[in-house]
N, C-alpha and C positions, 0 to 999 in steps of 0.2 A: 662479819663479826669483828667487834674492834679488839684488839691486842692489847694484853697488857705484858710487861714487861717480866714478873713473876709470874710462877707459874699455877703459884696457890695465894690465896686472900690471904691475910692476918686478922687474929680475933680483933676486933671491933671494927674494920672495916663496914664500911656501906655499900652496899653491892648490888646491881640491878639483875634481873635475870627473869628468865619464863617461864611459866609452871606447866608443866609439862605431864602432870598425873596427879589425881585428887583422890585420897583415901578416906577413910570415917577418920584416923588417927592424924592426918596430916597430910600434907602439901609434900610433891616432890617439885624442884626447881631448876633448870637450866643453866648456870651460871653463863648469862653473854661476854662476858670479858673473859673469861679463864679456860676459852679452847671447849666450852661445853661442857664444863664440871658442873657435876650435879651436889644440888644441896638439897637439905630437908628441913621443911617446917612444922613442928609438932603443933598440934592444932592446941595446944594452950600460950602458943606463940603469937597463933592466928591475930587474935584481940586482945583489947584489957578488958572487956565486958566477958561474959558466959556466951558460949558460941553452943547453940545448939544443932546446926546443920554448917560444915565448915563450904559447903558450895554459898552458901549468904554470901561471905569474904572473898571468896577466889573461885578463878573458872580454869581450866585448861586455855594455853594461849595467851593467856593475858598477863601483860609485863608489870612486875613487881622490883620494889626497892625494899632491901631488907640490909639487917644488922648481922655481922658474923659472929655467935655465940663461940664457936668451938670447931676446931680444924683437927682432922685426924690422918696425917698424909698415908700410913699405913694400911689404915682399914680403908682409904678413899673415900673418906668420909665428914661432910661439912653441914654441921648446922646452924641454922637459921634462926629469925625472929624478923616478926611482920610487926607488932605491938613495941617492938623499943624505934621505932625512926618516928621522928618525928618530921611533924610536918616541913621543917624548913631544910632538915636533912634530906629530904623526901626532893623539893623544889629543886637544891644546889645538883644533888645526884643527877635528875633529868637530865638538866642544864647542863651537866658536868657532860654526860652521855652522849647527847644534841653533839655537842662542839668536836666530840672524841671521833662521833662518826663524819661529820665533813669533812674532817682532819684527814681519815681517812681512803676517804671518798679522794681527797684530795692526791696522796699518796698515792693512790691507786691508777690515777692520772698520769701524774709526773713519772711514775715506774713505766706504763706503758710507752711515753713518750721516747725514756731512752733504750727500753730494749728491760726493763726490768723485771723479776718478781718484786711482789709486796714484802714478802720478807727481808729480801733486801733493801726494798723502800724502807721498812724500818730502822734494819743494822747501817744505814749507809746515810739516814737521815734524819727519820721521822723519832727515835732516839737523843739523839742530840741535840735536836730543837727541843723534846721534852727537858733534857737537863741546863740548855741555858737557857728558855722562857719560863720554863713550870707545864708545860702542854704544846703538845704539838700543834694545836689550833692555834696558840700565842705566839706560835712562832711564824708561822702566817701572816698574822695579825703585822706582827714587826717589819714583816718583809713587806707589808703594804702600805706601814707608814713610812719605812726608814731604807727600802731600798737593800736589794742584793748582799750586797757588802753586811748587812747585818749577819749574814745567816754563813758567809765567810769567816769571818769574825766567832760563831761557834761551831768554825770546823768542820763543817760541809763541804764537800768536795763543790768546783765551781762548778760543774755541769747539772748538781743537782741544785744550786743556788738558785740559775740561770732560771733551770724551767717552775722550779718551785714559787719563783718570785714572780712570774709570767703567770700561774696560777691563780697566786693570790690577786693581782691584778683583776684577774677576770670573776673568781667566785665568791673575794670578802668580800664581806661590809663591814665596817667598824662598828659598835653598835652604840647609840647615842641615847644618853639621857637630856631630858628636859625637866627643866622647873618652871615656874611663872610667879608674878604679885603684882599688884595693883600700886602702882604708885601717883599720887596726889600731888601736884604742883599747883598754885598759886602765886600770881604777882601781878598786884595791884597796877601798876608802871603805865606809863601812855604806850609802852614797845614793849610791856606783858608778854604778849604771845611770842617776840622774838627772842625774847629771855628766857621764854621756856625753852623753844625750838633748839637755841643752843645751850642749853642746861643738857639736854636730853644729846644732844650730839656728842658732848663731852663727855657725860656718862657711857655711852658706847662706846668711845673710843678707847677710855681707861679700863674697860671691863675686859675690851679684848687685847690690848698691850702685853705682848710677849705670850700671848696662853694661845699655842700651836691648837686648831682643830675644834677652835670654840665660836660659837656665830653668836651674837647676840642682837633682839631683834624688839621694837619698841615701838607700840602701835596705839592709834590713840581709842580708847574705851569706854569714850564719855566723858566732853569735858566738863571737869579739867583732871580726869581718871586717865591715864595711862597704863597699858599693860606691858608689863616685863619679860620676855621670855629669854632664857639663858639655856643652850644646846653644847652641850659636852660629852666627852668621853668617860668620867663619873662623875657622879654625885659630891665626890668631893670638891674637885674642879668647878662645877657647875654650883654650888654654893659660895665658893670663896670668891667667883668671879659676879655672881647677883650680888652680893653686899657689897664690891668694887663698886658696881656700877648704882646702887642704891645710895651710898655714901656718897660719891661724885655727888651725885645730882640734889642730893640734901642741901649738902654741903654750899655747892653751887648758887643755888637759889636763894639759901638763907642772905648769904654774899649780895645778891641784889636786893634784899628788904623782902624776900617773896617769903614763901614758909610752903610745907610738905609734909608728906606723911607715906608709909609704904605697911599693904599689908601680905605679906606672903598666903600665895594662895596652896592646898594642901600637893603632894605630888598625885 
């Protein structure tokens, strides 16, 4: 079960958890992050449509992302809504979940290695890489690009640096975006083709200049169609470096009498 730091949600949080009992009146739920607190979903929560049988929406077992209406730490009491997440609240939350549990899959690792509880895997680590990354899986992340010393740097004791970073080593991956587009060269020229050949070498080379962890890759798609593909750590990267390399090689070419054209393909 992964840990969170509080011990109770706050109203509007997004919160996954498992339903664990189904009434005519509503849904009872799990809370997986929160030590097993349970919430409740009243079945006009269930949908925005008219729910006539609330087993249609939900089954026992089966894992749910929902919104927190209303916290009652006194009476132990937390309700629900399945009808206000939307769907991309719905996607981040998983995803958010996914990373929380390697995190601490990972944690659970490195604790046994030196002799640890989990708990203390968190008070002695898994804590303080959530406050200088934003998540504990980020902080992972860091130590797999940038080495040890990152995770020194926020205050990790060394020995838990040590094996933490030996971890990440073996069970990240960084996770990569791609884009692609079609780009069109022409040049008329008796050495045409070697005018493109180095149009297109120079446009990779300025697309990858200084941009750590980016591969950029240029294959031909019919001449005189070339495809572009640009591989990054996000989307924004991976944009700003396709137009590097798209402009180069305009740019390039036009410089030889040749002409071009690029159309971006969708992601």
């Amino acid at each position: 079960m992964v840990k969170k730091r509080q011990e109770w949600p706050e109203v509007g949080d997004i919160v996954i958890g498992t339903v664990i009992r189904i009434e005519p009146y509503g849904a009872y739920v799990k809370l997986d992050e929160y030590d097993g607190k349970e919430g409740f979903i009243h079945i006009s929560e269930i949908s925005s449509t008219w729910v006539r049988n609330i087993r249609d929406y939900v089954r026992e077992k089966q894992k749910v992302v929902a919104k927190v209406l209303r916290v009652d730490k006194i009476k132990n009491h937390i309700d629900l809504s399945l009808r206000r997440v939307t769907d991309q609240w719905k996607r981040q939350k998983v995803a958010e979940w996914k990373r929380a549990q390697k995190a601490e899959n990972l944690l659970l690792l490195a604790a046994e290695k030196l002799g640890k509880t989990l708990d203390e895997a968190y008070e002695e680590a898994g804590w303080k890489m959530e406050d200088a990354f934003g998540e504990i899986y980020a902080g992972f992340e860091a130590a797999l690009e940038e080495g040890e010393n990152i995770l020194l740097k926020a205050g990790i004791d060394e020995k838990w640096a040590k094996v933490l970073t030996e971890l990440a080593k073996m069970y990240v991956e960084i996770p990569k975006v791609k884009i692609s587009g079609i780009l069109t060269l022409r040049c008329a020229k008796p050495n045409g083709v070697e005018i493109i050949k180095k149009t297109l070498k120079e446009a990779m080379k300025a697309g990858e200049a200084g941009k750590d962890g980016v591969k950029v890759n240029i294959y031909l798609a019919g001449t005189p169609r070339w495809r572009v593909e640009v591989e990054a750590k996000d989307w924004e990267t991976a944009e700003e470096v396709l137009k590097k390399v798209v402009d180069t090689a305009l740019t390039l070419i036009k410089e030889e009498g040749g002409e071009g054209d690029f159309k971006r393909e969708p992601r």
